[in-house]
Backbone as ProteinMPNN parsed JSONL, in Angstrom:
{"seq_chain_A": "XXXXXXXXXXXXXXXXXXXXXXXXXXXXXXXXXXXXXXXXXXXXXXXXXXXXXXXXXXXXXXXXXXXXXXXXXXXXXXXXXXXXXXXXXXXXXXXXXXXXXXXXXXXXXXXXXXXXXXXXXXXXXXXXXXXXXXXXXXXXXXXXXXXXX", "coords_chain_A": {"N_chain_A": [[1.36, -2.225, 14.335], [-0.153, -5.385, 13.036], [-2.879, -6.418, 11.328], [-5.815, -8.33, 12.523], [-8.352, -9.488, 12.143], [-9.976, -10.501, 8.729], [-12.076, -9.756, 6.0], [-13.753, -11.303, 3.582], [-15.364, -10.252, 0.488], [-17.074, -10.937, -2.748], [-17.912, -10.394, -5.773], [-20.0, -10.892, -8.999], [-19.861, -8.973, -11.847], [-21.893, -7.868, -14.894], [-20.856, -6.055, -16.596], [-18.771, -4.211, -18.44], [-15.364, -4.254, -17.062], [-13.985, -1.842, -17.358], [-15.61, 0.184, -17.035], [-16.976, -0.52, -14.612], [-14.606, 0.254, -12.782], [-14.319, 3.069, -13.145], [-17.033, 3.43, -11.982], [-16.023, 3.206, -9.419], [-14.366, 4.9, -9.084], [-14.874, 7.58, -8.561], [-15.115, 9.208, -5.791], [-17.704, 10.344, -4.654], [-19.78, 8.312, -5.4], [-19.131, 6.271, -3.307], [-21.36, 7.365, -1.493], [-23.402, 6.11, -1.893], [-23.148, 3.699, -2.149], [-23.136, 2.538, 0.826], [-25.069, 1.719, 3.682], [-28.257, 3.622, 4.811], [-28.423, 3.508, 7.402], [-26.217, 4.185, 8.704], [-25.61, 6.736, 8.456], [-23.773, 8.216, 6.806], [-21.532, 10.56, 5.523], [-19.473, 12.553, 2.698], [-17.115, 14.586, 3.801], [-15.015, 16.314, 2.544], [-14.325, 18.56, 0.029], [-15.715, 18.35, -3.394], [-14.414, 18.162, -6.696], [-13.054, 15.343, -5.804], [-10.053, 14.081, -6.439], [-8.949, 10.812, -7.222], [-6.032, 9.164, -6.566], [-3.023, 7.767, -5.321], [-2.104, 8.946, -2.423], [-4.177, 10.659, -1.843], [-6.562, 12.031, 0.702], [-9.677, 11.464, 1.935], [-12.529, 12.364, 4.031], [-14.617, 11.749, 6.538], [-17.87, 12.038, 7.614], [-19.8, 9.548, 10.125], [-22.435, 7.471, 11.523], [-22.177, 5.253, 14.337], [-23.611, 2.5, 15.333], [-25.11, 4.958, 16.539], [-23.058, 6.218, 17.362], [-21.436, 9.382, 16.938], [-18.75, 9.487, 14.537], [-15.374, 10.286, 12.761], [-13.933, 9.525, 10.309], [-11.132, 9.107, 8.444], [-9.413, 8.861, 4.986], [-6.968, 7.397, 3.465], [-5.693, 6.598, 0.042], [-3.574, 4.75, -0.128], [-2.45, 3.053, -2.763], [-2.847, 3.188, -5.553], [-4.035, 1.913, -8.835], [-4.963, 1.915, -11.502], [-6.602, 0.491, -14.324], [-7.066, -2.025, -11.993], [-6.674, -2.425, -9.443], [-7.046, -0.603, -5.601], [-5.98, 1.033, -2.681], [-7.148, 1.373, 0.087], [-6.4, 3.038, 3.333], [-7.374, 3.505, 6.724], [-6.882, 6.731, 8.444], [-7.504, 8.033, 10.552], [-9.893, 7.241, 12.834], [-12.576, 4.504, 13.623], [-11.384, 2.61, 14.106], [-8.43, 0.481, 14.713], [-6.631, -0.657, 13.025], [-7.603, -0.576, 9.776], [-7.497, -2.11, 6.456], [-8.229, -1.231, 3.305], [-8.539, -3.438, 0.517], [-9.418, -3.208, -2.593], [-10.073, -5.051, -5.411], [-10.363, -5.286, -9.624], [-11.268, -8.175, -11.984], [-11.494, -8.45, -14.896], [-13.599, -11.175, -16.387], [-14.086, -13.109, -18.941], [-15.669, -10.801, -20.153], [-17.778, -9.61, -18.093], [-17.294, -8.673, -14.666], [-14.858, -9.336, -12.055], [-15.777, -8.271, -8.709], [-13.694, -7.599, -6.481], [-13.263, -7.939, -2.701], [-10.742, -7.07, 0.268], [-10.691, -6.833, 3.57], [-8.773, -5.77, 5.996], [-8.428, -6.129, 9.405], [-8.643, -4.257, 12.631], [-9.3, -3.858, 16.138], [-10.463, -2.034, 19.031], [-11.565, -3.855, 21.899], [-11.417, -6.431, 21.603], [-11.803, -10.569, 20.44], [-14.245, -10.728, 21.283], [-15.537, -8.535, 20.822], [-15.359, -8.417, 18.645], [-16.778, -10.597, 17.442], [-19.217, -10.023, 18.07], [-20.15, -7.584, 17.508], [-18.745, -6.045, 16.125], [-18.032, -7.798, 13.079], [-20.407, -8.664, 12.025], [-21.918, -6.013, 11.615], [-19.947, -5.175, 9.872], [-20.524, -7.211, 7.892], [-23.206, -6.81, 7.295], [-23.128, -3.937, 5.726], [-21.649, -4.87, 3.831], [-22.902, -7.114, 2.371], [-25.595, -5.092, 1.917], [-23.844, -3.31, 0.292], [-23.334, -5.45, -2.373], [-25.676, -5.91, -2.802], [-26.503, -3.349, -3.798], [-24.785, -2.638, -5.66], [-25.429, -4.775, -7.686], [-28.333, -3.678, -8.421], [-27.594, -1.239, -9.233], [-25.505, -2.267, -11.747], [-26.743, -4.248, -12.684], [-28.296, -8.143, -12.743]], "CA_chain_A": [[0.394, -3.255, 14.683], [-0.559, -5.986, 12.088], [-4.547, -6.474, 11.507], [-6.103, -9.052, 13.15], [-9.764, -9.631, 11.3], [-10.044, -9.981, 7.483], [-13.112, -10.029, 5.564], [-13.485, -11.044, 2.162], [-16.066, -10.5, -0.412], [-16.882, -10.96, -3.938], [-18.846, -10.127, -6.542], [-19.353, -10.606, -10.117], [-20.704, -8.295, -12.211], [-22.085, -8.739, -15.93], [-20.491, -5.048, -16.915], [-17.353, -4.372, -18.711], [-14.345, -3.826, -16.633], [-13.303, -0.274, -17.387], [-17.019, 0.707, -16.638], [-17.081, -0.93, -12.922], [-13.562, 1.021, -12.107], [-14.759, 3.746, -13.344], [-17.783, 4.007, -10.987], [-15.739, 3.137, -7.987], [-13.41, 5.992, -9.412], [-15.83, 8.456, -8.247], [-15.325, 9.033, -4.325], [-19.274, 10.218, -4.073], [-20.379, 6.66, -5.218], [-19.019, 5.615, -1.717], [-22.255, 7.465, -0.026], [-24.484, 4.998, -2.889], [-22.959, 2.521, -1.535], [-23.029, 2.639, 2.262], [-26.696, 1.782, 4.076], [-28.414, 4.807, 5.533], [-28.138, 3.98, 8.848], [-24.624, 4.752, 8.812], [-25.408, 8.284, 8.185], [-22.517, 8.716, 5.589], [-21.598, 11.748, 4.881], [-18.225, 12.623, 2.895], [-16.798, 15.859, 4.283], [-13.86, 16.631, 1.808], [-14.747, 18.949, -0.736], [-15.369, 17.768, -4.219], [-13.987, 16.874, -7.088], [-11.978, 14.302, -5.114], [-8.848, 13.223, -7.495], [-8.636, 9.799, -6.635], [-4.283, 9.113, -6.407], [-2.038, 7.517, -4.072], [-1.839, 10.018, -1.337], [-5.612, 10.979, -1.498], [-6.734, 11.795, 1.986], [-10.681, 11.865, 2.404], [-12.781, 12.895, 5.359], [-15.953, 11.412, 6.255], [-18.509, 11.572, 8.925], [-20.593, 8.623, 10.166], [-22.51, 7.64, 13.26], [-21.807, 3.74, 14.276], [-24.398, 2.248, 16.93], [-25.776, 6.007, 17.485], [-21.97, 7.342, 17.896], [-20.605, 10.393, 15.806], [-17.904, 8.909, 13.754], [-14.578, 11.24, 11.823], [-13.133, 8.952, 9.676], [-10.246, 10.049, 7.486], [-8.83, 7.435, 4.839], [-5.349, 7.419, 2.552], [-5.638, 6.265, -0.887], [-2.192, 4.239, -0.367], [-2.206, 2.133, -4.072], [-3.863, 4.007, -6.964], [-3.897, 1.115, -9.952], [-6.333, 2.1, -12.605], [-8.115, 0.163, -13.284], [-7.407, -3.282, -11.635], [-7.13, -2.465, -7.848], [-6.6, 0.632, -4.966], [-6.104, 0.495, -1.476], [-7.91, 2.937, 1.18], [-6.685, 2.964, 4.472], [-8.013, 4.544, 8.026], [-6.133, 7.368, 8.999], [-8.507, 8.248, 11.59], [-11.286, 6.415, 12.885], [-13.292, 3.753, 15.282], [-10.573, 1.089, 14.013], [-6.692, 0.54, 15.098], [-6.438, -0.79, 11.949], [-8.289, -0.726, 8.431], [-6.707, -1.6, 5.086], [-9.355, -2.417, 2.373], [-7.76, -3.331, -1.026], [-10.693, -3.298, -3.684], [-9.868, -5.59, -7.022], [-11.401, -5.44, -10.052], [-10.887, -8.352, -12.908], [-12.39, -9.084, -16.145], [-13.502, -12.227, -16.797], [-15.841, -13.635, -19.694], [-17.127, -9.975, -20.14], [-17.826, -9.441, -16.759], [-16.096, -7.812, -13.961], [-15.001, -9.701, -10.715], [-15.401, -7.006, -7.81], [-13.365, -8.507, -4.651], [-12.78, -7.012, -1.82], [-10.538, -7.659, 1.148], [-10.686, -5.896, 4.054], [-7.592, -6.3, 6.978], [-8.599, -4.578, 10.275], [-8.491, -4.686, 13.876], [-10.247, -2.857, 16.934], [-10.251, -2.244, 20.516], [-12.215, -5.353, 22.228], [-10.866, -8.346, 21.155], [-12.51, -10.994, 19.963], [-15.404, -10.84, 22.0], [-16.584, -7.316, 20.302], [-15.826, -8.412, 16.942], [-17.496, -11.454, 17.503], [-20.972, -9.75, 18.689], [-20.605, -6.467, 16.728], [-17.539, -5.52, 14.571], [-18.215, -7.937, 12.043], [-21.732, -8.993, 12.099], [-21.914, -5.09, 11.362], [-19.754, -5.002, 8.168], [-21.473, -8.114, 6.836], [-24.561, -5.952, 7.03], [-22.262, -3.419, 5.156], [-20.994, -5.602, 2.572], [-24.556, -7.475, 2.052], [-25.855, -3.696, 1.599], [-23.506, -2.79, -1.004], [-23.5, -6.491, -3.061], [-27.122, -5.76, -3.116], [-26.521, -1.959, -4.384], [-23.649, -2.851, -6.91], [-26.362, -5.316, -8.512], [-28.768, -2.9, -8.445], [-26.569, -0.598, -10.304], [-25.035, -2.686, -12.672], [-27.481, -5.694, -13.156], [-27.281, -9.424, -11.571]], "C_chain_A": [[-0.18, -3.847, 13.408], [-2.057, -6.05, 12.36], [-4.443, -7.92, 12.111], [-7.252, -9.959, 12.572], [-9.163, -9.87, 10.103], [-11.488, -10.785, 7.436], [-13.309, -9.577, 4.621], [-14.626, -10.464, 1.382], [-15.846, -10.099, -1.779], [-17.799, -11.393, -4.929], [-18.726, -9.842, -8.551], [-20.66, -9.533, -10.451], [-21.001, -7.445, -13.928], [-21.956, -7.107, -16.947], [-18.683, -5.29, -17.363], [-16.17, -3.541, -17.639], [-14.12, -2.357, -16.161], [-14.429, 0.645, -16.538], [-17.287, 1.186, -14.763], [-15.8, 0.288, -12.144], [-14.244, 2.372, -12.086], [-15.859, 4.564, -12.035], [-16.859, 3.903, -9.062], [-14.461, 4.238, -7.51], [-13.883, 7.421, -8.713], [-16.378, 8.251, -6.908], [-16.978, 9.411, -3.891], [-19.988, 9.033, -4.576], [-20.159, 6.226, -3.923], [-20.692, 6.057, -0.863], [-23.545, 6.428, -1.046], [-24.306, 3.446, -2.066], [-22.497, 2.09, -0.041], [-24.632, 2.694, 3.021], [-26.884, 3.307, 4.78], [-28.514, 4.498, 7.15], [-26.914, 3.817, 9.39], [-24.796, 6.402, 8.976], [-24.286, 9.343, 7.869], [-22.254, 9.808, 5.238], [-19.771, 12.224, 4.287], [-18.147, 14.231, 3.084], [-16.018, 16.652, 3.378], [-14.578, 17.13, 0.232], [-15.21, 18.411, -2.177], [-14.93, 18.865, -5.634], [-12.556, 16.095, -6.021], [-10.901, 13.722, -6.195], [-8.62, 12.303, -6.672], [-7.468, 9.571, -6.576], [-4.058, 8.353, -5.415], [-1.621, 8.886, -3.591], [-3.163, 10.444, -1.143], [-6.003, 10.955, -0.323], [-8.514, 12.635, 1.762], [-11.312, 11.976, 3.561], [-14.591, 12.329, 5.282], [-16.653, 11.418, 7.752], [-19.63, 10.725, 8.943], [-21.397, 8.637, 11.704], [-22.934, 5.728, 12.906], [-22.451, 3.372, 15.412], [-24.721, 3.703, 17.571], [-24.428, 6.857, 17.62], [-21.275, 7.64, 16.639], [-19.293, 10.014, 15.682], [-17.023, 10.195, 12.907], [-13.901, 10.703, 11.598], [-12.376, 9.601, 8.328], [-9.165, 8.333, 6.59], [-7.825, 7.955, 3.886], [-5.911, 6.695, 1.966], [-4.315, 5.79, -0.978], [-1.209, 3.779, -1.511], [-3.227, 2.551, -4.652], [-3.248, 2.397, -8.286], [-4.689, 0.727, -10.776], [-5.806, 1.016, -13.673], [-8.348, -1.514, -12.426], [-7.413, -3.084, -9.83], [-6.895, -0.517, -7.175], [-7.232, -0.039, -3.381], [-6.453, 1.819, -0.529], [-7.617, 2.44, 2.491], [-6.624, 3.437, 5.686], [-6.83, 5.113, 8.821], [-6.417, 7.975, 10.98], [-9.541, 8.065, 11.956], [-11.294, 5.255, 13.591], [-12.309, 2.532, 14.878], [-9.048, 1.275, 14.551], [-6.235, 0.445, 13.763], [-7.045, -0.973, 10.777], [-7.679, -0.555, 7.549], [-7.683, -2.384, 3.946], [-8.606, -1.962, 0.746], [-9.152, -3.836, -1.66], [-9.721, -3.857, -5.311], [-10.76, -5.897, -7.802], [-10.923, -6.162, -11.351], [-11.718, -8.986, -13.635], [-12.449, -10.501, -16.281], [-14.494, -12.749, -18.004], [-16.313, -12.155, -19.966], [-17.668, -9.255, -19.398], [-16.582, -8.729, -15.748], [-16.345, -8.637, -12.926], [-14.793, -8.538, -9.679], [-14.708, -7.555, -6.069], [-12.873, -7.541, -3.807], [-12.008, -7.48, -0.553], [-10.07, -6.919, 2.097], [-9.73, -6.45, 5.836], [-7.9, -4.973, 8.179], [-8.314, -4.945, 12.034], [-9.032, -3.258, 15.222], [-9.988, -3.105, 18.015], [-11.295, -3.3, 21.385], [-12.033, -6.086, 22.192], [-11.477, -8.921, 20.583], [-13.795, -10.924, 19.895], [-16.367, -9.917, 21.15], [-16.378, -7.821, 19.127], [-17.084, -9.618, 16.63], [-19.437, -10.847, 17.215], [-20.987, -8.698, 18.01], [-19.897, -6.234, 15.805], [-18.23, -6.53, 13.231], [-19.553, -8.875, 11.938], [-21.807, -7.235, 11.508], [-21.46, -4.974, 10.209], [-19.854, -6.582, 7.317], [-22.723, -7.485, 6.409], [-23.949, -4.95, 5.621], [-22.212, -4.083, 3.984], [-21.691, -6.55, 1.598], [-25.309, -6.587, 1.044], [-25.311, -3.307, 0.105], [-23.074, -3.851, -2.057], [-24.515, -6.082, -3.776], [-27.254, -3.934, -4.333], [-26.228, -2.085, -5.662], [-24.77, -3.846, -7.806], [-27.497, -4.881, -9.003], [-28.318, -1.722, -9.709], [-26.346, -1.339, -11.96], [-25.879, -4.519, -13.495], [-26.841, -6.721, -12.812], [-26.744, -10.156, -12.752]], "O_chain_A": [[-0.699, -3.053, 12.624], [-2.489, -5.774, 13.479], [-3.406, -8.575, 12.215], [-7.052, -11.173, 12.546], [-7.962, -9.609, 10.026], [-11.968, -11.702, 8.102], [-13.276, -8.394, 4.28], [-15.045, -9.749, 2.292], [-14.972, -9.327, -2.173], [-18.361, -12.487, -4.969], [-17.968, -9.134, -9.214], [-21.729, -9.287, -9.892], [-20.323, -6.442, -14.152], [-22.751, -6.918, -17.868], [-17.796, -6.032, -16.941], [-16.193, -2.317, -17.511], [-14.085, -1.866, -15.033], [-14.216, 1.509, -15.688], [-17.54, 2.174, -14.074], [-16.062, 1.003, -11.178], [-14.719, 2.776, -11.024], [-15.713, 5.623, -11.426], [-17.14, 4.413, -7.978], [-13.874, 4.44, -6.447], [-13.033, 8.253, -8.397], [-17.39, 7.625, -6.592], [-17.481, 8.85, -2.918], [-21.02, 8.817, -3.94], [-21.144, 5.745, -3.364], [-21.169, 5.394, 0.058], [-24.619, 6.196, -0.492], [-25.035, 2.556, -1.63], [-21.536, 1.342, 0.14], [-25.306, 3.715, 2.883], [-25.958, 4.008, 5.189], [-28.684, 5.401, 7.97], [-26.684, 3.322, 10.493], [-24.033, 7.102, 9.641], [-23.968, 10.469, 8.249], [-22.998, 10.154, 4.321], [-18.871, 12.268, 5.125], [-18.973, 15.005, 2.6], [-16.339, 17.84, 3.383], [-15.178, 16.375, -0.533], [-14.797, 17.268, -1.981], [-15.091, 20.085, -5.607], [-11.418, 16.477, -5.749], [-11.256, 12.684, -6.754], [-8.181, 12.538, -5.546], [-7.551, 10.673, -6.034], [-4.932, 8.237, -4.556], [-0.967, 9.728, -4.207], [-3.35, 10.656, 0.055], [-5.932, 9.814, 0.134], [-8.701, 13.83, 1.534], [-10.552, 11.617, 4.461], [-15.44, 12.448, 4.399], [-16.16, 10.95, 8.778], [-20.485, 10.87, 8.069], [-21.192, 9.375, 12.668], [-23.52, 5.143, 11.995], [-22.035, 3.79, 16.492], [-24.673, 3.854, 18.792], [-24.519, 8.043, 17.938], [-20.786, 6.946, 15.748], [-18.58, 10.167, 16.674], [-17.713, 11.078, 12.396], [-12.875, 10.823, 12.266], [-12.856, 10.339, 7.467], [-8.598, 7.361, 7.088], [-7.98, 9.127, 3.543], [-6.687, 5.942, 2.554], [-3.674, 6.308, -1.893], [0.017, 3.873, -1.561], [-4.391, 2.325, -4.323], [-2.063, 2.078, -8.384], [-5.13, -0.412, -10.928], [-4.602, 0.776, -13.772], [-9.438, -2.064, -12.273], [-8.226, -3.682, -9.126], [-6.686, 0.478, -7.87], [-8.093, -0.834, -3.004], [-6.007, 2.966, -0.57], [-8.326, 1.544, 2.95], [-5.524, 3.961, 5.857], [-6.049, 4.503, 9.552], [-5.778, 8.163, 12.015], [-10.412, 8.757, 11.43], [-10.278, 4.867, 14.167], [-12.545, 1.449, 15.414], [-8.652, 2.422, 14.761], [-5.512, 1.325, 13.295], [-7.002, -2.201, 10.691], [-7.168, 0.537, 7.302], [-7.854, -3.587, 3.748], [-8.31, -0.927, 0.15], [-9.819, -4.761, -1.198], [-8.972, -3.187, -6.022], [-11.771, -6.511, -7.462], [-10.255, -5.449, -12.1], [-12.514, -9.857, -13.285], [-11.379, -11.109, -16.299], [-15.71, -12.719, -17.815], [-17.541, -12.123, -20.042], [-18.125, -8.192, -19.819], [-15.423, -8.4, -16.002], [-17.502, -8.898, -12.594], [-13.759, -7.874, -9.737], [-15.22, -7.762, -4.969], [-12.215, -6.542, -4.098], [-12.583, -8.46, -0.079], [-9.078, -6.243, 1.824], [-10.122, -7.346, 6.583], [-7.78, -3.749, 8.134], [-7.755, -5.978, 12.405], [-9.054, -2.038, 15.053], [-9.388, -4.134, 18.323], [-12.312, -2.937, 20.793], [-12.608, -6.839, 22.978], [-12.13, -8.216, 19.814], [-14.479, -11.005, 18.875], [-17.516, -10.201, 20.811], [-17.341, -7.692, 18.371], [-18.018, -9.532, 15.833], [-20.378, -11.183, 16.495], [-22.149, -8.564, 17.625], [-20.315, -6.194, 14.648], [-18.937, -5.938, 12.416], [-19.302, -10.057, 11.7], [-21.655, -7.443, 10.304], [-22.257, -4.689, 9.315], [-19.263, -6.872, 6.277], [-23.205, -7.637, 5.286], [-24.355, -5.275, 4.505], [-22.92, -3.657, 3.072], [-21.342, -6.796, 0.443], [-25.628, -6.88, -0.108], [-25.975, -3.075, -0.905], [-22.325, -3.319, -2.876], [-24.511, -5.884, -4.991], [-27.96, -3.675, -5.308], [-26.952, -1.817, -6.621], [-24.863, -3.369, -8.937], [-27.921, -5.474, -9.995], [-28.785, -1.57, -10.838], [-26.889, -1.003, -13.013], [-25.607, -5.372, -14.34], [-25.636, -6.818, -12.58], [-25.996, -11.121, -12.592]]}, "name": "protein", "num_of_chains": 1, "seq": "XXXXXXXXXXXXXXXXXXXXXXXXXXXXXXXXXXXXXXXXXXXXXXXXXXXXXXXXXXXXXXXXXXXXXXXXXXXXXXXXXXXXXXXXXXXXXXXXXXXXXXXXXXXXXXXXXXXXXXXXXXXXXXXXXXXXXXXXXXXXXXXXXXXXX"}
């Protein structure tokens, strides 16, 4: 089954390159960057070696419901991109490729996220992604936070 959704974003950010990978190298940054009313938690012991084949484990709760998402590290490519996607979890499909390129000095952080769910339009419409705009808002706001606007 091909995705259905995508949803982009993109962010610059006035840090060098190597720096930005770096932090996104480091699977417990993910619970920094996830709002708390997700109630994030990663399950999978640490240190996490990030790789192609990497399989983490995470529990969430989404609208109130206990969440066991499990994701594949598919494309390891230090340090310009990597792709994470849902082995197990509230989606049919999730493939989020994270790129990260220098420009000026700066780091562009883009993200593009290919997914698809049970509902159709209707639910993504009214919740799926109205939900990870909140999400992706959230961690814009974090990552600037972090790394200065």
């Amino acid at each position: 089954m091909s995705p259905v959704y995508e949803l982009s974003s993109e962010l610059s950010l006035p840090r060098p390159h190597q720096e930005v990978f770096e932090f996104f190298s480091n699977a417990k940054n993910l619970e920094i960057l996830t709002p708390k009313w997700l109630h994030f938690e990663i399950l999978t012991p640490e240190p996490i070696d990030l790789r192609a084949g990497t399989l983490i484990d995470y529990r969430l709760r989404l609208r109130g419901v206990p969440i066991h998402w499990r994701s594949e590290i598919t494309v390891w490519e230090p340090p310009v991109r990597f792709v994470d996607e849902q082995r197990k979890g509230p989606y049919r499909v999730w493939i989020h490729e994270h790129r990260f390129e220098e420009r000026a000095g700066s780091t562009q952080v883009i993200d593009q996220v290919r997914y698809d769910h049970f509902g159709g339009w209707v639910v993504n419409r009214l919740f799926v992604a109205r939900d990870l705009e909140k999400v992706f808002t959230f961690r814009r706001r974090k990552l600037l936070e972090i790394f200065g606007s």
